[in-house]
C-alpha positions in Angstrom: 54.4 153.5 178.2 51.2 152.7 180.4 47.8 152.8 178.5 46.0 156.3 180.0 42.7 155.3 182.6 40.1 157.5 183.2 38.4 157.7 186.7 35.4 159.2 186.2 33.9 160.2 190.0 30.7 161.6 190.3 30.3 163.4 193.9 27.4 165.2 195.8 27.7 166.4 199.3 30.4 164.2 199.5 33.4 166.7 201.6 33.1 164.2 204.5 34.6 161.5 202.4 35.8 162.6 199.6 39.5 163.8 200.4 40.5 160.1 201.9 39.1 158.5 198.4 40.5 160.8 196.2 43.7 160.5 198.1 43.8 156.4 197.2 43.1 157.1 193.4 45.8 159.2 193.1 48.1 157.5 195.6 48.0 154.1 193.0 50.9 152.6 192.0 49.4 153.0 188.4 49.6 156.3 187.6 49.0 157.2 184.1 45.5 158.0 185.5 43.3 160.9 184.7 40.8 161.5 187.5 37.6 163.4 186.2 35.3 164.9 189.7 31.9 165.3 188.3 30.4 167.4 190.9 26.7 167.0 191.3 25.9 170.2 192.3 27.2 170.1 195.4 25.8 172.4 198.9 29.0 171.8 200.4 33.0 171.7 200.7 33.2 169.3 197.6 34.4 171.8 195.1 36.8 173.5 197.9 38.3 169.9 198.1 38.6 169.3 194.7 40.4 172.5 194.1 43.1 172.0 196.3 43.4 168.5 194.1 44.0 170.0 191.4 46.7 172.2 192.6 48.7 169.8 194.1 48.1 167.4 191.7 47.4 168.3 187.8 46.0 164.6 186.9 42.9 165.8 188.5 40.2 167.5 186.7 37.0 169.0 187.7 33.5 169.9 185.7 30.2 170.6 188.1 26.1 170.6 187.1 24.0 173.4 187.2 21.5 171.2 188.5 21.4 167.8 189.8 21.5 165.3 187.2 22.4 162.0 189.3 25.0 159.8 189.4 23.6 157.5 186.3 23.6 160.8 184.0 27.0 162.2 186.3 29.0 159.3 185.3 28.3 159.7 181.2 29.3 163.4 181.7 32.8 162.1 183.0 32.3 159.8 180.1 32.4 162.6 177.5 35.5 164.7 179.1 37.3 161.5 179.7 40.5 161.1 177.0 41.9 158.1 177.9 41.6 154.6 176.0 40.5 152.7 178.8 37.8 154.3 181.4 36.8 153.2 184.7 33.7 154.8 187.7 34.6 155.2 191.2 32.0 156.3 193.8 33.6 159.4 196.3 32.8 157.9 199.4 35.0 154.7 198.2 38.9 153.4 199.0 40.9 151.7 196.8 43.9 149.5 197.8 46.9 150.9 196.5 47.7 148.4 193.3 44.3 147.9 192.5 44.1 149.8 189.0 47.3 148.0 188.2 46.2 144.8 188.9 43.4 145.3 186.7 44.8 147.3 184.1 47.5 144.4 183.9 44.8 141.7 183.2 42.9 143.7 181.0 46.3 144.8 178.5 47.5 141.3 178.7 44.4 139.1 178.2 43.7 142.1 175.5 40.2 142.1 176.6 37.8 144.8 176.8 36.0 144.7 180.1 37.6 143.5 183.6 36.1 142.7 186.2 36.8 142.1 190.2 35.4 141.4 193.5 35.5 143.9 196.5 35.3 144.3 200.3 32.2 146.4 201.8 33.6 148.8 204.6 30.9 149.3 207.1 32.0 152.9 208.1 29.3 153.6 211.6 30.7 150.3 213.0 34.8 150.7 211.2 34.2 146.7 210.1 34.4 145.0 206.8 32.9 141.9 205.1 33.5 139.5 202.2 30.7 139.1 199.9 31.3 135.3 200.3 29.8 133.6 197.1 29.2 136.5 194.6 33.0 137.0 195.2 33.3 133.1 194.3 31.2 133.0 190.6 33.0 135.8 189.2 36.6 134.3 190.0 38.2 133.1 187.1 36.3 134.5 184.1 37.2 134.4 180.3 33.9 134.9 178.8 33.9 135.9 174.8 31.2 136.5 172.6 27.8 135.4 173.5 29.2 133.5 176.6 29.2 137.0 178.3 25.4 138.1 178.2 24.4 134.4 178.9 26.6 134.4 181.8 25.0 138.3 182.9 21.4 137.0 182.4 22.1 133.3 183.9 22.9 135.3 187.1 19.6 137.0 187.6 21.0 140.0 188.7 21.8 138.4 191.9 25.3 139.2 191.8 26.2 142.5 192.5 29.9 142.3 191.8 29.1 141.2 188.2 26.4 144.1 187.3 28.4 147.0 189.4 29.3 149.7 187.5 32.4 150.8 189.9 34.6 147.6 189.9 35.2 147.4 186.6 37.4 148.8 184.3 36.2 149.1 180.5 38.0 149.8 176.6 36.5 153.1 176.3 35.7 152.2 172.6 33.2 149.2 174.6 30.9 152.7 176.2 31.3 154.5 172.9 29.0 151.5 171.5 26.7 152.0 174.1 26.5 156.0 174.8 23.8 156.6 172.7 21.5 153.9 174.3 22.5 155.1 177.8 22.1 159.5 177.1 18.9 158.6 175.4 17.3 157.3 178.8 16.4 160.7 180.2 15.8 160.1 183.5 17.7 161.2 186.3 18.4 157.3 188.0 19.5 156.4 191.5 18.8 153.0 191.9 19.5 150.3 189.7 21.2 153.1 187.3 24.4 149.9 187.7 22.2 147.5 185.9 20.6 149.2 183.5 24.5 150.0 182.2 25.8 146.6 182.1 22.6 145.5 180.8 23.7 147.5 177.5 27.5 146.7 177.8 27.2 143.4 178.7 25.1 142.5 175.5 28.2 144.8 173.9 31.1 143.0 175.0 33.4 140.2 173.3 36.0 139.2 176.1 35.4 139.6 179.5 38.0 138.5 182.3 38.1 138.8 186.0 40.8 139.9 188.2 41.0 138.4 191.7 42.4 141.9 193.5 39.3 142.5 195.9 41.3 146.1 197.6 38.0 147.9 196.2 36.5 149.0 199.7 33.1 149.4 199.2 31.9 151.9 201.6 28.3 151.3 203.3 26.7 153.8 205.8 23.6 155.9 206.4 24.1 159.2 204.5 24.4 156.8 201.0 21.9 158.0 198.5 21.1 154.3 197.8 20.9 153.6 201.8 17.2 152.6 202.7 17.7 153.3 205.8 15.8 156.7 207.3 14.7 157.7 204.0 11.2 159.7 204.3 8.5 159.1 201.8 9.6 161.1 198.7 13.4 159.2 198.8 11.7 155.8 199.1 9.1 156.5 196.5 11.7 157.6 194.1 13.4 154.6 194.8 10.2 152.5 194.1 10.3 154.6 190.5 13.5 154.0 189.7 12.9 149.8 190.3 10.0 150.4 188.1 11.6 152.4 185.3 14.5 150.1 185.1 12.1 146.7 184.9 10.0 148.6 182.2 13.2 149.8 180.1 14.9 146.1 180.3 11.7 144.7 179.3 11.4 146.8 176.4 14.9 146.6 175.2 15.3 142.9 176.3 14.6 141.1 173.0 16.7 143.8 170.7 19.6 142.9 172.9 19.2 139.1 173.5 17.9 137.9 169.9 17.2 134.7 171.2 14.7 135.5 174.0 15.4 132.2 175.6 17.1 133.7 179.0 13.8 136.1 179.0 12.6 135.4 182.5 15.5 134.2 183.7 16.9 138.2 184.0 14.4 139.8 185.3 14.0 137.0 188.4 16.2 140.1 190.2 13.0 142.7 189.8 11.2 140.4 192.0 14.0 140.2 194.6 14.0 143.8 194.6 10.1 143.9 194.6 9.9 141.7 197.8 13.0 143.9 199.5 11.1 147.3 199.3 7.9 145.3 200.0 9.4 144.3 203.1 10.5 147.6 204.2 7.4 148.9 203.7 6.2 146.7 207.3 8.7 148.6 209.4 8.4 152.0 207.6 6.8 155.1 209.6 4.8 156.2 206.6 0.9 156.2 206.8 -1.5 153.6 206.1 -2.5 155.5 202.7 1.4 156.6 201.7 2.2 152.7 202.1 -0.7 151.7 200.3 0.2 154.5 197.5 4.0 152.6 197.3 1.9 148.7 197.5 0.2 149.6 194.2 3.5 151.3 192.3 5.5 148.0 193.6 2.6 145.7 191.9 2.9 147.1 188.8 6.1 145.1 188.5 4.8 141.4 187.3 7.3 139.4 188.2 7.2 137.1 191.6 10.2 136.8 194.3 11.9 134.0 193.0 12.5 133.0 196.1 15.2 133.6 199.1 19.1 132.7 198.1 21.1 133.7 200.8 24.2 132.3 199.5 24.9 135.3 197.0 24.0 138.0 200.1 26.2 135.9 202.4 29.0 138.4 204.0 31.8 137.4 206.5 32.3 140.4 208.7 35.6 140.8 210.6 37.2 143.4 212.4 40.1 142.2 213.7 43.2 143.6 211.1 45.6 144.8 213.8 48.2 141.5 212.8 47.4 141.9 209.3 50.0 143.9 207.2 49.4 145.6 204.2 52.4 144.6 202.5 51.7 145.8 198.8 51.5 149.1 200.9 54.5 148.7 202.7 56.3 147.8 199.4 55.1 150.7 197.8 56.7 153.1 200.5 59.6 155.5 199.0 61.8 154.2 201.9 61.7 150.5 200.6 64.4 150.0 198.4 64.9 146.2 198.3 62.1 143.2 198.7 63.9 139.2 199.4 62.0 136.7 199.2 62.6 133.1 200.0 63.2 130.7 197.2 61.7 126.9 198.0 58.5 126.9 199.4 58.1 130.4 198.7 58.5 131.2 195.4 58.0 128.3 193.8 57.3 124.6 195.4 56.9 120.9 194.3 54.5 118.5 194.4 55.6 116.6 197.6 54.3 117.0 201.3 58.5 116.2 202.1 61.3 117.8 199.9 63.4 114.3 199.9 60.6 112.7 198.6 62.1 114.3 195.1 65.4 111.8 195.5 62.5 108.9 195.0 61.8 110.3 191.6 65.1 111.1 190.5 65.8 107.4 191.2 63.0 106.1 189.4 63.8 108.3 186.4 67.3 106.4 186.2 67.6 104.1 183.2 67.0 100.4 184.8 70.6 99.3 183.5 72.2 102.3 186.4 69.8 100.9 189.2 70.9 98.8 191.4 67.9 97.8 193.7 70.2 96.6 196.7 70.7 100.9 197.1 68.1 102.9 199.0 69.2 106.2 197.1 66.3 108.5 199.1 68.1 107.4 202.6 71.8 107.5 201.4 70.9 110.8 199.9 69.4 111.8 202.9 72.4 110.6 205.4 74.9 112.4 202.7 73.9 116.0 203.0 73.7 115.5 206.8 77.2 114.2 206.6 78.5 116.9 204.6 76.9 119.6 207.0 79.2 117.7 210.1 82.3 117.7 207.7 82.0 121.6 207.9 81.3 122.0 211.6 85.0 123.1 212.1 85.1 125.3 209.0 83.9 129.4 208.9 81.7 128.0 206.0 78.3 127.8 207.4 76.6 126.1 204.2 77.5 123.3 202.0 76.9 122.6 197.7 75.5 119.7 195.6 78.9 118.8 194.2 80.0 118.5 198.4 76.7 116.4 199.0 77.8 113.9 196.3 81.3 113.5 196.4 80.2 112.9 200.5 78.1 110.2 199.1 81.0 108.4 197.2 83.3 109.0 199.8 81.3 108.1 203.0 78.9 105.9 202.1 80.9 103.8 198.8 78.0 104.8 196.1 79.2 103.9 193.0 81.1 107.4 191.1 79.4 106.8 188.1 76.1 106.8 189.5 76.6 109.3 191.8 77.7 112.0 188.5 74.1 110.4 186.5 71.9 111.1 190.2 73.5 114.5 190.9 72.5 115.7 187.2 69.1 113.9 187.0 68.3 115.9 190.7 68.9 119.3 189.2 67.0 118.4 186.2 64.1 117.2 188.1 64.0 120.1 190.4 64.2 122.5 186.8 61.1 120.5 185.7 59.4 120.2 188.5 59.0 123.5 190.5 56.2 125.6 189.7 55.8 129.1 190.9 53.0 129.9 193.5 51.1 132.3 192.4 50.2 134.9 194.6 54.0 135.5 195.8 54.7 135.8 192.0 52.1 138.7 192.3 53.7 140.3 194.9 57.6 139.7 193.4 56.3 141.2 190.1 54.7 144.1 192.0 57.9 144.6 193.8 59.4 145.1 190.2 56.7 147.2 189.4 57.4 149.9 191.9 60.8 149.6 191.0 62.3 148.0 193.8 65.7 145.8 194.0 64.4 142.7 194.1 66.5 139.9 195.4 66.5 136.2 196.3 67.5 135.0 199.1 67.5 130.9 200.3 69.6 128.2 202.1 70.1 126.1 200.1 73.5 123.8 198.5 72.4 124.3 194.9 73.9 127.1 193.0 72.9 130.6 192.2 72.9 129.8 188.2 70.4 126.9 188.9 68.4 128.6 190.8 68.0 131.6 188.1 67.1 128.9 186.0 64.5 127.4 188.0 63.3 130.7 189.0 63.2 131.9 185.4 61.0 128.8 184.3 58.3 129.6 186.8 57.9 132.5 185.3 59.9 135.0 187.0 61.3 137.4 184.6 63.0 141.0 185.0 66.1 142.2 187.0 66.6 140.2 190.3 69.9 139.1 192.4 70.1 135.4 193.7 72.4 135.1 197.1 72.3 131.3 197.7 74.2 130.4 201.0 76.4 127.7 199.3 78.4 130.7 197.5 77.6 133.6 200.4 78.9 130.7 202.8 76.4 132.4 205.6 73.1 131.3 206.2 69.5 132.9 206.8 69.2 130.2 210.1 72.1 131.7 211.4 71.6 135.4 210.6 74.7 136.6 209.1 73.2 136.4 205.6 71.5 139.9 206.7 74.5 141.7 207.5 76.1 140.6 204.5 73.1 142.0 202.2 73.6 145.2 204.1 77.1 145.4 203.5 77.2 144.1 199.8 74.3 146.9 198.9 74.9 149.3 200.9 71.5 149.1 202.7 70.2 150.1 206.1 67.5 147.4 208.1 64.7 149.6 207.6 65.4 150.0 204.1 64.7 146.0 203.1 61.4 143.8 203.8 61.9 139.8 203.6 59.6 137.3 202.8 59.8 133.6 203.4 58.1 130.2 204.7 60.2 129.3 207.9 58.9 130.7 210.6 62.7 131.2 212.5 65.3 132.3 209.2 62.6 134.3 207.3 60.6 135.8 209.8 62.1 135.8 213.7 65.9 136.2 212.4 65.4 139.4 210.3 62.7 141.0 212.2 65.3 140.4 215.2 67.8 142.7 213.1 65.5 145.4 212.9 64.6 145.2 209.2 61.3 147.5 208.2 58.9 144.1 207.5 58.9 140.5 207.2 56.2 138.9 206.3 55.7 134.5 206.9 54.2 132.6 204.5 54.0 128.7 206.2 55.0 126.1 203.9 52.6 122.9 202.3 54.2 120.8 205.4 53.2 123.1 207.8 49.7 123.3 206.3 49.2 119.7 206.0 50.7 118.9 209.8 50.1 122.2 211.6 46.9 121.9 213.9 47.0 125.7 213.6 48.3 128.8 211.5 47.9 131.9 212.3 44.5 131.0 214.3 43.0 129.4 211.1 42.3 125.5 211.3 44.7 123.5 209.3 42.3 122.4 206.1 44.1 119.6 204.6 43.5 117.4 207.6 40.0 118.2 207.8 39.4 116.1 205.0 41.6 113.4 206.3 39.0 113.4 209.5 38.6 109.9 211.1 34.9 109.9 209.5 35.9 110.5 205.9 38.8 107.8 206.1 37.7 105.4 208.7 38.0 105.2 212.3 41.9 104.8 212.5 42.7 107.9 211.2 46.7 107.3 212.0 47.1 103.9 211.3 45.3 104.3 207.6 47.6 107.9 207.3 50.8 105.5 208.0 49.1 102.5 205.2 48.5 105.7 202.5 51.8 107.6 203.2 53.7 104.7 202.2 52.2 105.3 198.2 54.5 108.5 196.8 51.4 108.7 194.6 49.7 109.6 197.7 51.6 111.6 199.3 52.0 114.1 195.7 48.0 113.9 196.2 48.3 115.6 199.9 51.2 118.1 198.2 48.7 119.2 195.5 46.3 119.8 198.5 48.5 121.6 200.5 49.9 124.2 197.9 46.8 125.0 196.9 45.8 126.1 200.3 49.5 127.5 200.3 48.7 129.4 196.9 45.3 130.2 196.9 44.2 133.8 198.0 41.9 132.3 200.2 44.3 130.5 202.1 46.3 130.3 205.3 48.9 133.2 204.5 49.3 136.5 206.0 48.4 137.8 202.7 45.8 138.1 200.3 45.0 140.6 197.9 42.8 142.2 200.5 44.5 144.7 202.6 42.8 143.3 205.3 42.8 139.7 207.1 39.5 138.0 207.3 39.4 135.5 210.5 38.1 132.2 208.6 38.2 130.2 212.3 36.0 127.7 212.4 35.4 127.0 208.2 36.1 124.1 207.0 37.3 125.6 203.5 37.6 129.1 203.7 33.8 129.2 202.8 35.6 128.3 199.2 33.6 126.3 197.2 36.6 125.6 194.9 38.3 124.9 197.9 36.3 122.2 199.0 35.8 120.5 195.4 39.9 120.4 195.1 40.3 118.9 198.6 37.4 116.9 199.8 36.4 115.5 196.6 39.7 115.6 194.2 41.5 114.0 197.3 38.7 111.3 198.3 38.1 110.5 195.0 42.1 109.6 194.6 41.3 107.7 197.9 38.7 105.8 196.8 38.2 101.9 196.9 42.5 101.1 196.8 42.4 101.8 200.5 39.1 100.4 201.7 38.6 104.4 202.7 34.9 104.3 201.9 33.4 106.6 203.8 31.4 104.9 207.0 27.7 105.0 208.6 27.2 109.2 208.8 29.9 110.3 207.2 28.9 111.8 204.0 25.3 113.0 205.0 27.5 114.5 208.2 29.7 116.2 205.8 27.4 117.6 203.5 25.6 119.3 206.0 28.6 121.4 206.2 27.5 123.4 209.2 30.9 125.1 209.2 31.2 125.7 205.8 28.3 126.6 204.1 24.4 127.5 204.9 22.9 125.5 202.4 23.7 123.7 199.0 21.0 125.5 196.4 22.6 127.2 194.0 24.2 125.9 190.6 27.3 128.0 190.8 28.2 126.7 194.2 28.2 123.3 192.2 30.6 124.7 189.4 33.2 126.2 192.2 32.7 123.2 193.4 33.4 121.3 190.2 36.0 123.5 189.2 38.0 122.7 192.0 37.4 119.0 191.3 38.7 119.3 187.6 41.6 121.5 188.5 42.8 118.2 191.1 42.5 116.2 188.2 44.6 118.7 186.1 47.4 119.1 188.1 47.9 115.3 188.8 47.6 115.1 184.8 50.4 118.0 184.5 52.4 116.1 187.3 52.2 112.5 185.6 53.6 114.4 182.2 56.5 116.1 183.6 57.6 112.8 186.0 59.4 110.4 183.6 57.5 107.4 185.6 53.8 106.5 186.3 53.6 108.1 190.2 50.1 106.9 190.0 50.9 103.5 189.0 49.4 101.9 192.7 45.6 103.6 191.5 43.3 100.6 190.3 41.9 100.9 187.1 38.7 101.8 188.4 39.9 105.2 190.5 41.7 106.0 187.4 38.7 106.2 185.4 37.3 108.1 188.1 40.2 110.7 188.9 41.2 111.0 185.1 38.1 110.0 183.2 35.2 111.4 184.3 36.5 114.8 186.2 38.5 115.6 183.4 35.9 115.7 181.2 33.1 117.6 183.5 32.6 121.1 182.2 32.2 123.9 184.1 30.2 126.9 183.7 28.7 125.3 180.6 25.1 124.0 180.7 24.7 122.7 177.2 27.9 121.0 177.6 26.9 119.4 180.9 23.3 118.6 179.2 26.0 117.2 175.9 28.1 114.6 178.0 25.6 113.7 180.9 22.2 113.8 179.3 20.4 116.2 181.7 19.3 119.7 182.7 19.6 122.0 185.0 15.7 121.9 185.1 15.5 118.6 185.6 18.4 118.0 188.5 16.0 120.8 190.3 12.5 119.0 190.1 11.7 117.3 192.9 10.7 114.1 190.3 13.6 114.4 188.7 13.7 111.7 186.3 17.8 110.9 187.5 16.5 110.6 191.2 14.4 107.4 189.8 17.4 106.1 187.5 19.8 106.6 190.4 17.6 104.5 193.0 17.3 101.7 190.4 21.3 102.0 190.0 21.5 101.4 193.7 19.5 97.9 193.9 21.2 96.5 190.4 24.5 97.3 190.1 25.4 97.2 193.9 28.9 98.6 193.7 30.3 101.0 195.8 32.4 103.1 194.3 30.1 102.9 191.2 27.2 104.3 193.2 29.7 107.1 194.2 31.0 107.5 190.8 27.4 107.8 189.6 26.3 110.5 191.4 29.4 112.8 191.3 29.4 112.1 187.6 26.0 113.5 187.8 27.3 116.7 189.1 24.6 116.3 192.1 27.4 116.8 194.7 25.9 120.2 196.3 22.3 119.1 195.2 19.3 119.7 197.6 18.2 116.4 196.7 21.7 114.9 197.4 20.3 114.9 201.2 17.6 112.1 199.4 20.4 110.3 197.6 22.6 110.1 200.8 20.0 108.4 202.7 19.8 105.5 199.8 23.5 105.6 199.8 23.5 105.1 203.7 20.9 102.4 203.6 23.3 100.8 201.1 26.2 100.7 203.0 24.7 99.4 206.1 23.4 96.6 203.8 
């Protein structure tokens, strides 16, 4: 039985929008929801419009003010009606994606947390466009804050990060605002601005386990008639405005050392009252108000003591787009009543491996043979390889369009004299390196398990010579649980390529075309085939290959190569691709590379958990931090030194300028997406070294291991007194201009004289996305060229 959510929604004058957002709270695929309208004492249609609600639907409930109270005091009204266990705000001029309480509610139940917390999209409604919030999206990705880690986290921030102190894109334990209420009611003041803050300031310092959820289908909705708009607001509205800045800097202040103890994050909080003092002082220039009015709001803003802390563009940074007529909204489509069955493609889709080629797994099942079976005369990848292509042309003449393993090997012994012994031991050790080394990728996990969720027929569907039973089992290791059918083309004997897999689905479940959606990675079976056959959706998801070669998907520039650029491995790009390539080692590197860009919601699919497609042409990594730290710098660093691919004259000061990617390296939580990505690369070739019976790294010198395995492993993220722990320094230091590491890294340079050392130094310095970097670099380059 789902947990009961309250949506509490306060409204005033909102009839123009508020029968579209009601209509996507109540059209969520999580429906044990109890929608509360607080009605702000509304001169319009709203209380018409929230009557006919109620009618149709009895979920909704309805309570209105005698007088106008605000949204601050409007939202802890909904607070009191509200009866369910977990509660959650909702502005009525907002539209929410249609699985986005269920996404949330799922991470909040199963992480058993009591605050959750997600990113969102801002609809620009006058000009019908939306935009990422790039980097605040970024820092509050992949959260599991307990205990005091939360409030440090809130304060570290500054307030410069809306999505984190947003009252609306969160969903809380009720019991977390029943610790709170009495700190909140007792404000009395009717607030409009800042009223966000001022909450999370309380349940923030409240909280014990705070996770994020990446589902971003929140649509933030920005245009002129918004209360907190500053745009065309006459003197009163902008003074009030000016009052409410001021009442929440005094209240914070007050209440700042009952709710931090330690006082040590003092200033560091209210750094955001000077953003905000310098915004409305700004404003003020371009206002129409009189010379005395403006001077009237001068002298009320400089009652705030706290200076601008200076511009950071990085956490105001939006990517607009507008183009969403190729995007699908496939959780939507799912969710439609005439869906009754989602396929998905198995290999590639589902789940992958960590190779760039699929026959690159016969090289491990080799190496995992006992050294008594090998016999090193044998190239097992290229028999393998010529067997299965045999097998196909031995069933040319046949109705069967699709061949098994057991046919594959006994072609092998037949055709091509392997020994029978051998061939038995191989065909085993393949199927139990496939079970062990398939993982699932995650965001089409997300989308098979909401499949399930709107009770759908879920089914598998892949060409492929292994067996329906093995592929359960691989399946079910990654993860994938609950009632699905497998239809494998060795046993159906027709194949996706071909198309007559289709008609046998519709046959064996009784089901009509318009009635199934497919999803897969090849372009031709999963995508052209069915669409060609007039099914309701299919949705193409290219593969790591196609990522890794393709110059272009889906008008987004390949990634993997960019960091393969003839600058960052030398001028003979090919030639030292065709030296590399020839180290499996390597090759898993470029895998790991190109499922994450496969996997990641910020990657080259036709999906993400936004309903809408945002063009990322022209980026170098999605504007992902993260991104970059797994590809540029996991990847060079695995490059490093064993194939002379140090990088030459420009390169790395070129790089870091990043034009494409980013506007500017100052901020420290750019570094930790940064770093994050960095330690996850080391991760996953640390999982893939444990669950491959042999060293695949074995070719890495002793010093790139250290540097791969060593010192990312250990970096900490997110953690300042860990950093300050392992490396010895600060975060105060690393941003003074004398910084006392600057000096010891300059000395470094003239004694040691080593490369990759000099390298190593400064990423294990965590200085990678430093403004002083620029400085380093220069030294670096000066170096190189000596």
């Amino acid at each position: 039985m789902e947990k009961l959510l309250s949506v509490v929604i306060p409204a005033k004058n909102s009839s123009v929008y508020l029968a579209d957002s009601l209509k996507s709270v109540l059209k969520q695929t999580y429906t044990n929801l109890e929608v509360i309208v607080v009605d702000d004492n509304s001169q319009d249609a709203t209380p018409e419009i929230v009557k006919e609600f109620i009618i149709k639907d009895k979920r909704v409930k309805y309570v209105r003010n005698n007088d106008n109270k605000g949204s601050y005091y409007s939202r802890l009204i909904g607070y009191k009606i509200a009866t369910g266990e977990y509660i959650s705000f909702f502005d009525s001029d907002d539209i929410l994606g249609c699985d986005y309480y269920h996404m949330l509610m799922n991470k909040i139940i199963s992480e058993n947390a009591d605050m959750v917390i997600s990113p969102f999209t801002v609809h620009y409604q006058e000009e019908d466009n939306y935009a990422d919030r790039i980097y605040g999206n970024q820092i509050i990705s992949n959260l599991n804050l307990k205990g005091n880690e939360i409030k440090e986290f809130f304060f570290k921030t500054q307030g410069k990060v809306p999505q984190l102190f947003l009252v609306w894109n969160k969903i809380y334990k009720k019991s977390l605002f029943d610790s709170c209420f009495h700190r909140l009611w007792g404000l009395n003041r009717n607030i409009n601005m800042l009223d966000d803050f001022i909450t999370n300031f309380f349940i923030f310092s409240k909280a014990t386990h705070l996770v994020s959820s990446d589902c971003d289908s929140y649509y933030y909705s920005k245009h002129r008639n918004a209360m907190t708009s500053s745009e065309n607001v006459n003197f009163e509205t902008f003074e009030s405005h000016i009052q409410d800045l001021i009442f929440a800097y005094d209240t914070t202040r007050k209440l700042f050392p009952e709710i931090n103890k330690t006082e040590k994050n003092f200033e560091e909080v209210f750094k955001i009252f000077g953003v905000w003092k310098k915004f409305y002082s700004d404003s003020l220039e371009v206002k129409p108000y009189s010379p005395d009015e403006k001077k009237q709001l001068e002298k009320l803003l400089s009652t705030i003591k706290v200076d601008n802390p200076g511009a950071d563009s990085l956490f105001y940074s939006e990517r607009i787009f507008n183009d969403v007529s190729d995007f699908k909204k496939i959780k939507s489509d799912i969710a439609d009543s005439k869906v009754k069955v989602v396929s998905f493609d198995v290999f590639d889709t589902l789940v992958t491996r960590p190779f760039l080629e699929p026959t690159e797994l016969f090289e491990v099942v080799w190496h995992s043979l006992p050294e008594n079976f090998k016999d090193n005369s044998l190239n097992f990848r290229d028999l393998r390889i010529k067997a299965e292509k045999q097998a196909r042309v031995n069933i040319q003449n046949n109705d069967i369009q699709d061949i098994t393993l057991d046919d594959i090997y006994k072609t092998l012994v037949s055709d091509f004299n392997f020994p029978t012994e051998l061939a038995e031991l191989c065909k085993q050790k393949e199927i139990e390196t496939e079970l062990k080394l398939c993982v699932p990728k995650e965001n089409l996990k997300e989308i098979f398990e909401f499949s399930q969720y709107c009770n759908k027929k879920v089914i598998c569907t892949s060409d492929m010579y292994l067996s329906s039973e093995i592929i359960r089992k691989i399946l079910q290791n990654c993860g994938y649980g609950g009632d699905f059918e497998v239809f494998v083309s060795s046993e159906t004997k027709s194949t996706k390529n071909s198309g007559d897999i289709f008609p046998y689905l519709f046959k064996k479940l009784d089901l009509n075309p318009y009635e199934l959606i497919h999803i897969g990675d090849n372009y031709h079976s999963d995508y052209s085939i069915p669409l060609s056959l007039k099914i309701k959706k299919a949705y193409y998801f290219p593969n790591s290959k196609t990522v890794f070669y393709g110059d272009n998907i889906n008008g987004i520039k390949n990634q993997t190569k960019l960091a393969l650029k003839t600058e960052w491995l030398g001028k003979k790009t090919d030639a030292n691709f065709s030296i590399l390539s020839s180290s499996l080692g390597f090759r898993v590197a470029i895998a790991l590379c190109s499922n994450i860009l496969c996997s990641n919601k910020l990657s080259s699919n036709q999906l993400s958990n936004n309903d809408f497609f945002a063009d990322y042409t022209g980026t170098d990594f999605k504007h992902s931090p993260y991104l970059m730290g797994y590809i540029a710098f996991g990847l060079k660093s695995y490059l490093n030194d064993k194939y002379n691919t140090t990088p030459k004259k420009n390169a790395i000061f070129d790089f870091f300028k990043a034009e494409r990617s980013f506007p500017l390296f100052e901020n420290r939580f750019i570094f930790e997406s940064i770093n994050s990505g960095i330690i996850d690369f080391a991760n996953d070739c640390e999982k893939i070294k444990e669950k491959i019976d042999f060293d695949i790294f074995s070719d890495i010198t002793p010093l790139e291991s250290n540097l791969l395995f060593d010192v990312f492993y250990k970096i900490p993220a997110q953690k300042d007194s860990e950093l300050i722990d392992v490396f010895g320094i600060s975060w105060e230091s690393v941003y003074s201009s004398e910084a006392k590491e600057f000096k010891e890294f300059s000395e470094n340079i003239v004694v040691k004289k080593n490369k990759l050392k000099i390298l190593k130094y400064h990423i294990r310095q965590k200085l990678v996305a430093h403004p002083l970097l620029l400085k380093k670099l220069r030294k670096i380059k000066k170096f190189l060229k000596g």
